[in-house]
N, C-alpha and C positions, 0 to 999 in steps of 0.2 A: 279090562278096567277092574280096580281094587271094588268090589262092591261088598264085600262083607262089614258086618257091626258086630261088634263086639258084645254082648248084653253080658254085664257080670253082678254078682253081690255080694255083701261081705258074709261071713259064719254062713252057717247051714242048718246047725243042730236048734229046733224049736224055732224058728224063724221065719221072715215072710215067706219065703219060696212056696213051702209045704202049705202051707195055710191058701182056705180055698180064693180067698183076693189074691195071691201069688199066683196059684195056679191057673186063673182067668188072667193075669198079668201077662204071664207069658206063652200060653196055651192063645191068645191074641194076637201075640206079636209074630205066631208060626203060621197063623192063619194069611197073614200080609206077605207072606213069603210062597209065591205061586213060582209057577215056571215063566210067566212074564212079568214078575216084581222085578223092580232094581234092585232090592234086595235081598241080601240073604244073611239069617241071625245066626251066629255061634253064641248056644247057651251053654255057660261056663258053670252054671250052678251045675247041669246033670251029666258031668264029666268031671273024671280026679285026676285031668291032667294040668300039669303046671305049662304055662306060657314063657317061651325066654321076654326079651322086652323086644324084640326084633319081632318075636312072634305077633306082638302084643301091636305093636308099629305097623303091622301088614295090613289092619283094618283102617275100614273107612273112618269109621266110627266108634262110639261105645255109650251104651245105656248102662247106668249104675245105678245100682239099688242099694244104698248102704244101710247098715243096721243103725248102729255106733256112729255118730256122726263126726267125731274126732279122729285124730291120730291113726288113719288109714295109710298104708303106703300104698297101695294100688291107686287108689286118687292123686298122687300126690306123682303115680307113674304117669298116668292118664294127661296129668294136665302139662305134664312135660314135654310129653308129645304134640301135645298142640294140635290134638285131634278133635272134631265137635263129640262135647259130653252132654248127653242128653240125662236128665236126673228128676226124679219127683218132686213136683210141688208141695207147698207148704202141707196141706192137708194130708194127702197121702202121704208122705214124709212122718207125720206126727204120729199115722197110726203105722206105721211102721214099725218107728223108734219105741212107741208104746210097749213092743212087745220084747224091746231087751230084758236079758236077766240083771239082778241085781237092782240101781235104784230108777225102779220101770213103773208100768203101771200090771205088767202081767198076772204077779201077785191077786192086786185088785180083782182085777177081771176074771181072774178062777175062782179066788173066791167072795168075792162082794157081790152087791148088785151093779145092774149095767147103769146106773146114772155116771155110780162114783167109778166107774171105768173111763166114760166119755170125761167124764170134768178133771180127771186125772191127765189125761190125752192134752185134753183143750188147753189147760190150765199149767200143768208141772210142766210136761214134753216142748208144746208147742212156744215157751218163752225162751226155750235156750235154742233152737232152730234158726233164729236170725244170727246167730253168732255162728252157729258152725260152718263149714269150708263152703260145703254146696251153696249154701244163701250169701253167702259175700263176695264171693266172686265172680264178676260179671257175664264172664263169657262162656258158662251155661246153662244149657238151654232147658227150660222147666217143664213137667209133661203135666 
């Protein structure tokens, strides 16, 4: 039986992975993975290999962690397949997206204080989240 999931995310450089709520993200998800789990995660962040789409088809599943919350083609593989996409709720999501380059709130948060970090988050980030792909499409599933 197919039991693998996929866990993947977009970019690498300065992004959630590295950052220590990344590393409790998915340093968690290894822990659920015994020798009598139904499971078992291929984490794609800590490999430079590329996946064909056949590769990509083999799992059960897949967990995405996106940065940029537009114009991904990996999502847009993912939901082709028509495999369950497990993906972060609002919240998590927000402080994710927070820490894109360019117009983020990262800036902020090195160098401001941490109010206008969080109100940046709350406020700029979190109103364009209902429009991106993961929030409008219904069939998946939020962590």
């Amino acid at each position: 039986e197919n039991n693998r999931v996929l866990v993947m995310r977009a970019g690498s450089l300065y992004r959630f992975a590295p950052t220590i709520r990344g590393r409790l993200m998915f340093a968690t998800l290894l822990q659920f993975e015994t020798q009598t789990s139904p499971w078992h995660f291929r984490l794609l962040h800590e490999s430079a290999e590329r996946l064909s789409y056949e590769q990509l088809a083999d799992h059960r599943a897949a967990i995405w962690v996106p940065l940029n919350m537009a114009s991904k083609m990996t999502f847009k593989d993912l939901q082709i397949m028509e495999i369950p996409i497990f993906v972060p709720a609002h919240s998590l999501q927000a402080s994710i997206s927070a820490r894109q380059v360019g117009k983020s709130c990262k800036e902020i948060a090195l160098f401001g204080p941490a109010w206008a970090y969080i109100q940046c988050r709350e406020v700029y980030i979190s109103q364009w989240l209902a429009v991106s792909p993961i929030f409008r499409y219904p069939h998946l599933l939020h962590f």
